[in-house]
N, C-alpha and C positions, 0 to 999 in steps of 0.2 A: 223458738222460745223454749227454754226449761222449764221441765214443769217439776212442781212442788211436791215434797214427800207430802204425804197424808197426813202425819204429825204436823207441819206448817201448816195444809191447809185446814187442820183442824177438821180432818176427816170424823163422821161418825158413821160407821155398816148400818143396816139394815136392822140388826141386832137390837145395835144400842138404842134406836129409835124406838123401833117397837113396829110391829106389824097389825097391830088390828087396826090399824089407819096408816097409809101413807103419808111418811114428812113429817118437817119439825111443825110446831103450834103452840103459840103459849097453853093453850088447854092439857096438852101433854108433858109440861116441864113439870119439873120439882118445885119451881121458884113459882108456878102460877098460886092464886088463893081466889078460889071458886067463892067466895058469897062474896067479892067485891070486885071482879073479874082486873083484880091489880096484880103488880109481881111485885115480890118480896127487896128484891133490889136495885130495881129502875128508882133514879131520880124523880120520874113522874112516872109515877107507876101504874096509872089506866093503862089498859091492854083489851085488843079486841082477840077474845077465847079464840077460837074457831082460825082467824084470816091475819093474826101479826106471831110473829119470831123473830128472834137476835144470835149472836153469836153465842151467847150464854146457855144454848139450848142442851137441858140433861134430862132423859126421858126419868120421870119419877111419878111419884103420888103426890100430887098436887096438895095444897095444904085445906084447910075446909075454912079458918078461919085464922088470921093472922095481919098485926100492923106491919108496911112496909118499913122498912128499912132505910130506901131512898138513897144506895151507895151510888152508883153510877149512870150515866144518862143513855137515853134512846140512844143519842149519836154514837158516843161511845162502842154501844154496844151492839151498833147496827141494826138497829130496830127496826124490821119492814113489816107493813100492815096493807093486807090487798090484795087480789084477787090471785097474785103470786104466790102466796102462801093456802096451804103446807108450801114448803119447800123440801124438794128429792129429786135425786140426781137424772132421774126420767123426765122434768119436767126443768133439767136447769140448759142453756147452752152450749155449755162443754160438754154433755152427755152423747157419745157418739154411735150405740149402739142400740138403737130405736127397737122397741120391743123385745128388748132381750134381759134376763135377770140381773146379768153382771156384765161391764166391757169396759170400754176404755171411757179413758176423760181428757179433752186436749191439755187442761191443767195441770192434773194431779195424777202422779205416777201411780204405774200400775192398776190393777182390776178394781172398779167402784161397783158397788151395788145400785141398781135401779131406785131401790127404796132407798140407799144411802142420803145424804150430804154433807158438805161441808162452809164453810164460811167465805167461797168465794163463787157461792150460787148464782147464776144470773137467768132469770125466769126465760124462756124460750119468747122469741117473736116480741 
C-alpha cells in the first residue's frame, strides 16, 4: 500500500495541536463556542467539549460567545464523538512506534508525532 503525504492526510504535528492536552477536541478548536458547547460551522452544531472532533480541527481560542453559522454537516466533516477522542497518533492504529515521541505510521509518509494527527485516524482496538 502507498502511503500518503501528510499534506493528503491532512497531517497536523504535535505543535499545531497543542501540548497541554493530548489530541484533537472540539474544546480545543477555534470554531468551538464555550457557553453553548456548539461549533461555529457544523450544520447541527451541538458538540460534545471534551469527547467529539472532525476533520475541521485548528487549535485556537475558542470563541466565548457566538451564533453558529451552520455551513457544513457532521458527515461531511467527519464528526466523531466517544470515548475515541481526543484523537493522536499514539492512540490511532497506524501508529507503529508504541511509546515513542515520534515514528512511523503505516499510512502516512515519513516521521508522525505521538501527539500528532491527522484525518485518517482510526482509534486503536
Amino acid at each position: 500500500m502507498n502511503k500518503l503525504s501528510k499534506a493528503v492526510a491532512g497531517y497536523l504535528s504535535a505543535k499545531l495541536i497543542g501540548t497541554e492536552q493530548l489530541g484533537t477536541s472540539c474544546q480545543k478548536c477555534r470554531d468551538f463556542i464555550k457557553s453553548s458547547s456548539e461549533c461555529l460551522i457544523l450544520t447541527e452544531p451541538k458538540v460534545d467539549a471534551e469527547h467529539g472532533t472532525c476533520t475541521a480541527f485548528l487549535r485556537g481560542e475558542p470563541y466565548t460567545n457566538a451564533k453558529p453559522l451552520k455551513l457544513v454537516s457532521k458527515e461531511v466533516m467527519g464528526y466523531i464523538e466517544g470515548p475515541e477522542v481526543p484523537t493522536y497518533c499514539g492512540r490511532c492504529e497506524y501508529y507503529t512506534e508504541s511509546g515513542r515521541l515520534s515514528g512511523a505510521c503505516e499510512r502516512v509518509e515519513g516521521f508522525v508525532d505521538f501527539g500528532g494527527c491527522c484525518n485518517i485516524y482510526e482509534a486503536k482496538g
